[in-house]
C-alpha positions in Angstrom: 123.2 14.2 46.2 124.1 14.9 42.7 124.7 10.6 42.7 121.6 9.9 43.7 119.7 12.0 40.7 121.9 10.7 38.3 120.9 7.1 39.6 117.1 8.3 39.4 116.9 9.9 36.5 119.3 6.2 34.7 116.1 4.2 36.2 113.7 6.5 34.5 115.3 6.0 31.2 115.4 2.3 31.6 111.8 2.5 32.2 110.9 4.5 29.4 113.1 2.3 26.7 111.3 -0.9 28.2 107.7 0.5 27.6 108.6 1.2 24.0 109.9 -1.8 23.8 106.6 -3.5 25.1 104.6 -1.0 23.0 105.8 -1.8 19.7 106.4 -5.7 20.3 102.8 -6.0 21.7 100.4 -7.9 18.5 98.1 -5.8 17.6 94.4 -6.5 18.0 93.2 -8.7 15.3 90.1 -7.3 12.9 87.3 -9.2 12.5 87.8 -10.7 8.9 85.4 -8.8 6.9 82.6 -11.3 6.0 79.9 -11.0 2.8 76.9 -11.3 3.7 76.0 -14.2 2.1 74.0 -14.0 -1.1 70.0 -13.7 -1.0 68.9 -17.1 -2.4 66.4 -17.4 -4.6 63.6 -18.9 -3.4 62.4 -22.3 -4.1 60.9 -22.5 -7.3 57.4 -23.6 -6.5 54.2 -23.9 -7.5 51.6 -21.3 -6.6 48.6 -23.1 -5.3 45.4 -22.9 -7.1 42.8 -19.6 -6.4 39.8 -20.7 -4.3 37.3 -19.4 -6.9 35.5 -16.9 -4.5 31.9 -16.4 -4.4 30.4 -14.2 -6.5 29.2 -10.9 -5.1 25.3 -10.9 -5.4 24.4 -8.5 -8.5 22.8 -5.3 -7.2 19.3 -5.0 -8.3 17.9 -1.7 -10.1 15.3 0.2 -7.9 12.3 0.9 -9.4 9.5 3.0 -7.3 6.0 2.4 -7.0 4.0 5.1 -5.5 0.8 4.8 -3.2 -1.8 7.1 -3.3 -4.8 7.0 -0.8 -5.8 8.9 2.6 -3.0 8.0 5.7 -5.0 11.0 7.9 -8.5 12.1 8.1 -11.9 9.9 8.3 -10.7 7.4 5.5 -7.3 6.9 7.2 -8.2 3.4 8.1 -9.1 2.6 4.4 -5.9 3.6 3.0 -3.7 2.1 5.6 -5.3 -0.9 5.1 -3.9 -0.4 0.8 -1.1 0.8 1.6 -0.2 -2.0 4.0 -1.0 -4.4 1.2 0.5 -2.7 -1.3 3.9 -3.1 0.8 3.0 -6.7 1.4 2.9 -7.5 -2.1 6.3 -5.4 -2.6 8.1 -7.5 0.2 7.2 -10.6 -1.5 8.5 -9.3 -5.1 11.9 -8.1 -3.6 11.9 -12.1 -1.9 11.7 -13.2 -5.1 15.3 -13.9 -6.5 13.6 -14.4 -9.8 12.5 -11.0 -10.1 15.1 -8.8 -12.3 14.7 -5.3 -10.1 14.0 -4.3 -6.1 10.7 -2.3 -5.5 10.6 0.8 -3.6 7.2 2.2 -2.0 6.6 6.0 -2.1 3.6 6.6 0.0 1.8 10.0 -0.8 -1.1 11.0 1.4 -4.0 12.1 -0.6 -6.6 12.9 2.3 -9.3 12.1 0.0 -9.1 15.5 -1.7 -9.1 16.6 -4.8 -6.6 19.5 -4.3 -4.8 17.6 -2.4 -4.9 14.4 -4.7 -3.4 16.1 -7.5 -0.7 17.8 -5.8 0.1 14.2 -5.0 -0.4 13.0 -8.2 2.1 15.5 -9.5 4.5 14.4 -6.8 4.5 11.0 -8.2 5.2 11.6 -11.6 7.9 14.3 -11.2 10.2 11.6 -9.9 11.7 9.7 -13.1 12.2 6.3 -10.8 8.9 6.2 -10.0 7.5 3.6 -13.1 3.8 3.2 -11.8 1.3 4.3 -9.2 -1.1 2.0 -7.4 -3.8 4.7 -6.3 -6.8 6.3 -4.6 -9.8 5.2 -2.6 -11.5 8.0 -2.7 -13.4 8.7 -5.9 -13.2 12.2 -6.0 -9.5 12.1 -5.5 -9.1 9.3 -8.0 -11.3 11.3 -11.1 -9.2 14.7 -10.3 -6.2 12.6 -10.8 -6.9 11.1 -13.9 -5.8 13.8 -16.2 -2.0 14.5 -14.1 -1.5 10.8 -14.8 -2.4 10.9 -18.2 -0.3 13.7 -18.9 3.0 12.8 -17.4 2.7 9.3 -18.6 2.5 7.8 -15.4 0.4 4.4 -15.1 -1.8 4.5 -12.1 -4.0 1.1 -11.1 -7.1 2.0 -8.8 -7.8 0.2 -6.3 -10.8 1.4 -4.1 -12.9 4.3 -6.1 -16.0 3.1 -7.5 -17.5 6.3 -9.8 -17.8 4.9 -13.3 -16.6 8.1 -14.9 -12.8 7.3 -13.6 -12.4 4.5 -16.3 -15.3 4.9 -18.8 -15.4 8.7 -18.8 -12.3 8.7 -20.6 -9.8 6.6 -23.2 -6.5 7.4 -21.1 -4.4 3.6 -21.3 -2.7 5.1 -18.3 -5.7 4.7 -15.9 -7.0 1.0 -14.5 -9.1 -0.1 -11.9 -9.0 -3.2 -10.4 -12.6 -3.1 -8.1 -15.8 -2.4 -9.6 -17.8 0.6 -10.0 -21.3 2.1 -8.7 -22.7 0.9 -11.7 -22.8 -3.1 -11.0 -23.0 -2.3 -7.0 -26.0 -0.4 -7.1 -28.0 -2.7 -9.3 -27.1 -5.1 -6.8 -27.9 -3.3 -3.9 -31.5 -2.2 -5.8 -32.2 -5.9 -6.1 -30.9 -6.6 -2.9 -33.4 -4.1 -1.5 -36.5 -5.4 -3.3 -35.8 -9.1 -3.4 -34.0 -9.6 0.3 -35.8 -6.5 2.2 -38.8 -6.9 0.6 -38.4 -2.9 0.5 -40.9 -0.6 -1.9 -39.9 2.7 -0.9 -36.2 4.6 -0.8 -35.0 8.1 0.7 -31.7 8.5 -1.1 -29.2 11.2 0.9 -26.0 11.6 -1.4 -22.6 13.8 -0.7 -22.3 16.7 -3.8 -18.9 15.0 -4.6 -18.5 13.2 -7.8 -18.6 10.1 -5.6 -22.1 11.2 -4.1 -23.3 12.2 -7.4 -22.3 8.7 -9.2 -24.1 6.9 -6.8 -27.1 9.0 -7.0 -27.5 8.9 -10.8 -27.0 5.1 -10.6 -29.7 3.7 -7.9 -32.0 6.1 -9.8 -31.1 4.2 -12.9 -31.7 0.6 -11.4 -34.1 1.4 -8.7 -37.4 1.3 -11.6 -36.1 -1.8 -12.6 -36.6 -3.5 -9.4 -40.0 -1.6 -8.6 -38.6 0.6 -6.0 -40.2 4.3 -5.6 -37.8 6.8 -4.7 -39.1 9.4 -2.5 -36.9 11.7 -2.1 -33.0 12.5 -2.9 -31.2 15.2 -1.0 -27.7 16.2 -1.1 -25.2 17.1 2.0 -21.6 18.2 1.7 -18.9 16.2 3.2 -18.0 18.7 5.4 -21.5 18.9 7.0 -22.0 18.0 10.6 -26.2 18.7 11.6 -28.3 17.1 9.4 -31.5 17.3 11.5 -33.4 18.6 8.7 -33.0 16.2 6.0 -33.5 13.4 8.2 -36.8 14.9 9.5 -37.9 14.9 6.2 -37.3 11.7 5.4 -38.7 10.4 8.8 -41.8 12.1 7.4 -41.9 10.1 4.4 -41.2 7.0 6.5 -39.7 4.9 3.9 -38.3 1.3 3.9 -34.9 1.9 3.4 -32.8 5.4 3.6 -30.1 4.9 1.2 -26.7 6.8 1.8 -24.1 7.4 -1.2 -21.6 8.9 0.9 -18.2 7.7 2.9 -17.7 7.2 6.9 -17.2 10.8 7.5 -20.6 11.7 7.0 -22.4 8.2 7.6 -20.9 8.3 11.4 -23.3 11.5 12.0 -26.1 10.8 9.8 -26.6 7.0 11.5 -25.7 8.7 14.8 -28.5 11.2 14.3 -30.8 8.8 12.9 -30.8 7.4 16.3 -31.2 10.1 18.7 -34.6 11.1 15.9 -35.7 7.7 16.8 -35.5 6.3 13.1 -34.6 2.8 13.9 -37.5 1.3 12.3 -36.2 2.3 9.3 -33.1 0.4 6.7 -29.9 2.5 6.9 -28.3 1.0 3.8 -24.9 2.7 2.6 -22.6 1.7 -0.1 -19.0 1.0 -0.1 -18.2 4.4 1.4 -19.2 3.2 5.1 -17.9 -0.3 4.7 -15.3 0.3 7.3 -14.2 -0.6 10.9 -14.4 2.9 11.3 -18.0 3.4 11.0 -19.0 0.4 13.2 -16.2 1.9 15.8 -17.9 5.3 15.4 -21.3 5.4 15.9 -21.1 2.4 18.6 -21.9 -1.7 17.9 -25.7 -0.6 19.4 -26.6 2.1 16.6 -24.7 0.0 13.9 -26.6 -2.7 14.3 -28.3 -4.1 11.2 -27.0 -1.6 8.9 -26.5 -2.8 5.6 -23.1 -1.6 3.1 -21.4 -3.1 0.4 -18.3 -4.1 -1.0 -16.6 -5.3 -4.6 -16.0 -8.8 -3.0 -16.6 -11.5 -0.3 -14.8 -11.7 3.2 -11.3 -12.5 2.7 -12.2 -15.6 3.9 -14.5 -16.9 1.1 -11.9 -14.8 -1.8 -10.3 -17.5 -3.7 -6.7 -16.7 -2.3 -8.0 -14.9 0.5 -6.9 -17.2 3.3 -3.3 -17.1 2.2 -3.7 -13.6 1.7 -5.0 -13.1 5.4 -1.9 -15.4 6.9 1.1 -13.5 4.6 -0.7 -9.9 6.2 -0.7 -11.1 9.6 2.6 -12.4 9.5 3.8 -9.2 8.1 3.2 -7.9 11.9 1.0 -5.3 10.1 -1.2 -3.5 13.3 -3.8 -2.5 11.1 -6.6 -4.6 8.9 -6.1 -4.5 5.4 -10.0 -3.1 5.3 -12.1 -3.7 2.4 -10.3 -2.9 -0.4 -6.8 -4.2 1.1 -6.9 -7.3 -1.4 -7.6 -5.1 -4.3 -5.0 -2.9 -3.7 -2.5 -6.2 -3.0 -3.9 -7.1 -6.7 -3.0 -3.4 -8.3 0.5 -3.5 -6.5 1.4 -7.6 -8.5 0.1 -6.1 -11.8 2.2 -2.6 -12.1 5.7 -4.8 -10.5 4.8 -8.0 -13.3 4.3 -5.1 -15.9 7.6 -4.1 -15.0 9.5 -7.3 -14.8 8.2 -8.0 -18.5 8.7 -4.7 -20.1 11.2 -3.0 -17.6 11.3 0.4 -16.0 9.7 2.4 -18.9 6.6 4.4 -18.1 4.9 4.1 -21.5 5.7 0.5 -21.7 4.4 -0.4 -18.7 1.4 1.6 -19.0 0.4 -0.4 -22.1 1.5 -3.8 -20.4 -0.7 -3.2 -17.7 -3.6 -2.2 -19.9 -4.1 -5.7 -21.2 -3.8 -7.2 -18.4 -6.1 -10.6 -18.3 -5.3 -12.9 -15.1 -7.1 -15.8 -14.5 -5.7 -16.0 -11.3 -5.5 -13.6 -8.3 -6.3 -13.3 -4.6 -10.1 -11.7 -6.3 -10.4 -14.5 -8.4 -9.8 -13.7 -12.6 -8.9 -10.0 -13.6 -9.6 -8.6 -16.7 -9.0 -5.4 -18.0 -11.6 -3.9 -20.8 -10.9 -1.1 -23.6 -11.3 1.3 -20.5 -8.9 -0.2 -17.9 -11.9 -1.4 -15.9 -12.0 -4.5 -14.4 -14.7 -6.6 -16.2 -15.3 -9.4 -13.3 -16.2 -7.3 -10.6 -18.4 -8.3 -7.3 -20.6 -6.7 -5.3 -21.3 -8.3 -1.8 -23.6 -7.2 0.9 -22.4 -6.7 4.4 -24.7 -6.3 7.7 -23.9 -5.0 10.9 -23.8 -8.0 13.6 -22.5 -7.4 17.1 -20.0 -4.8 16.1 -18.4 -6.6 12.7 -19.3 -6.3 9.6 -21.1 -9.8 8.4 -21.2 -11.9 4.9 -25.4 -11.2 4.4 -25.4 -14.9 3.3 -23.6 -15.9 6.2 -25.4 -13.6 8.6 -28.5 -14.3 11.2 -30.8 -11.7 9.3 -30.4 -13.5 6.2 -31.1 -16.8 8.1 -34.1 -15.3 9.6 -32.8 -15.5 13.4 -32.9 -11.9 13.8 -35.0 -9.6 11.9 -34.5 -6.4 9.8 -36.2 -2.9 10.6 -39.6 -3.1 9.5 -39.7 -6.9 8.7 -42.8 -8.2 9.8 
């Protein structure tokens, strides 16, 4: 027993010794040889290509504002949407223009064709220092209770639709222009008109009590003598008035040639309307510019508008020396509305104020003097020449008659041809 552990416990040892043996004479695992990580080389000296020149940024234009002033609601909507449509014509084709130093801005400011309301507007206008001119007013009671507001803040303002004289020649203000005409030259043509075309010796004048009314009053009674026309009668109705039974029975009594009307739409829709139903068709309904619109025709009905005579500071666009091109730039404009009667002078007022300001740049007092001399041989009018007062010195005064529902060029028309006749005419 004792053998056989001594003969285990010799193998053991053996077998330890050998494993340290082993252990110690085994080679021990190699190390990786440390390697640097080579050097960053320097890149390759070369050339950097050339900069592509880049296009340069297109220089941002100053704004400049130009403010509209006419009536967007009301009777005389259709009026100034036709300006103010032609005003914005006139500004798209400026800011097309890479000539042109500055972009235009429109800031369209219903006036309603009311005094009160007018120069509230008018004030609007000038209390905003990027607003360098005004093209405004069709209305000429809104444009003579505006004259003193622009005058006073500075602000240029061209008119392009009011006709009372008083607006230019009733005071010196270079801030105030006018690119139409006034009652003055239109109702000596319309007092010849009436003697030499009508063959007319009598007149009942009805007149609005605006200043417009009251203008156009005080000038047929001034050219009327001159002509040999006897004025029966003058009465005057306010613009708000809707029944005016007994000043047309009155004149119906007096049975003149022509009943002459210095008034706008809003009251020559009724009055023509009522003229009718009195059975006054025998009788000349002859209005001024105020009822040269669409909107009359549309209101009292093509029937009762026919042969009724207004008149206008101009030809059909037609027969305007630019006013085919004018006519093809609007309707390509996609503009839903006409540009109306006074459209092109409006388009006219909108050129002058943005040349004033590419000559003179965006200084109110600068530009009020630029435009203030203005003398243009060449517009969409024909020449445009500014007086001492502002006003317009080539002005024209064309008569319109009512032909199946559109207004008609009297030249071109078949009354003046003798085709159809007038009320009265033999």
């Amino acid at each position: 027993m004792f053998k056989k552990q001594k003969s285990l416990l010799i193998v053991l040892s053996i077998i330890l010794v050998l494993s340290f043996v082993f252990t110690a004479c085994a080679p021990k695992p190699t190390e990786a040889p440390a390697v640097e990580a080579p050097a960053a080389e320097e890149p390759a000296a070369t050339e950097a290509p050339a900069a592509t020149e880049a296009p340069e940024a297109p220089v941002e234009k100053e704004v400049v504002k130009i403010s509209f002033l006419g009536p967007l609601t009301g009777q005389n909507a259709a009026m100034g949407t036709g300006g103010l449509n032609s005003v914005t014509l006139a500004v798209q084709e400026a800011n097309a223009n890479p000539d042109y130093k500055y972009t235009y801005e429109i800031v369209p400011i219903d006036d309603e064709c009311k005094p009160e309301v007018a120069v509230q507007a008018a004030l609007m206008a000038a209390s905003d220092p990027e607003i360098i001119a005004s093209v405004g007013h069709y209305c000429s009671m809104t444009a003579i209770a505006t004259a003193d507001t622009f005058h006073n803040n500075g602000l240029a303002n061209i008119v392009w639709g009011a006709v009372l004289p008083a607006i230019t020649y009733g005071n010196d203000y270079i801030e105030i222009s006018r690119t139409n005409g006034t009652q003055v030259e239109q109702n000596q043509a319309n007092a010849k008109f009436m003697a030499e075309e009508l063959g007319a010796k009598t007149i009942s004048i009805l007149y609005d009590t605006s200043d417009y009314g009251k203008g156009h009053l005080e000038w047929i009674k001034h050219w009327a003598p001159d002509y040999g026309l006897t004025i029966l009668s003058e009465q005057g109705v306010t613009i708000d008035q809707g029944d005016f039974t007994t000043e047309l029975t009155k004149i119906k009594n007096e049975n003149p040639d022509v009943l002459y009307l210095g008034g706008l739409t809003d009251i020559g829709v009724p009055i023509r309307t009522q003229m009718v139903k009195l059975g006054m068709t025998d009788i000349v309904f002859e209005g001024t510019s105020g009822i040269k619109t669409d909107a009359f025709i549309e209101g009292v009905g093509a029937e009762n508008a026919e042969s009724v005579v207004a008149w206008l500071d101009g030809p059909p666009l037609e027969e305007l020396p630019g006013g085919p091109a004018f006519k093809a730039a609007y309707d390509a404009a996609g503009f839903k509305e006409p540009p109306e009667a006074y459209g092109p002078f409006a388009y006219v007022a909108a050129q002058i104020a943005i040349d004033a300001i590419e000559k003179v740049g965006p200084d109110r007092a600068a530009v009020a003097a630029e435009i203030n001399v203005t003398d243009l041989a060449d517009t969409i009018i024909g020449p445009v020449k500014f007086n001492e007062y502002g006003q317009n010195e080539i002005p024209l005064a064309s008569p319109y008659v009512a032909q199946d529902g559109v207004w008609v060029y009297w030249p071109n028309s078949e009354y003046a041809s003798g085709i159809r006749k007038m009320p009265g005419a033999e």
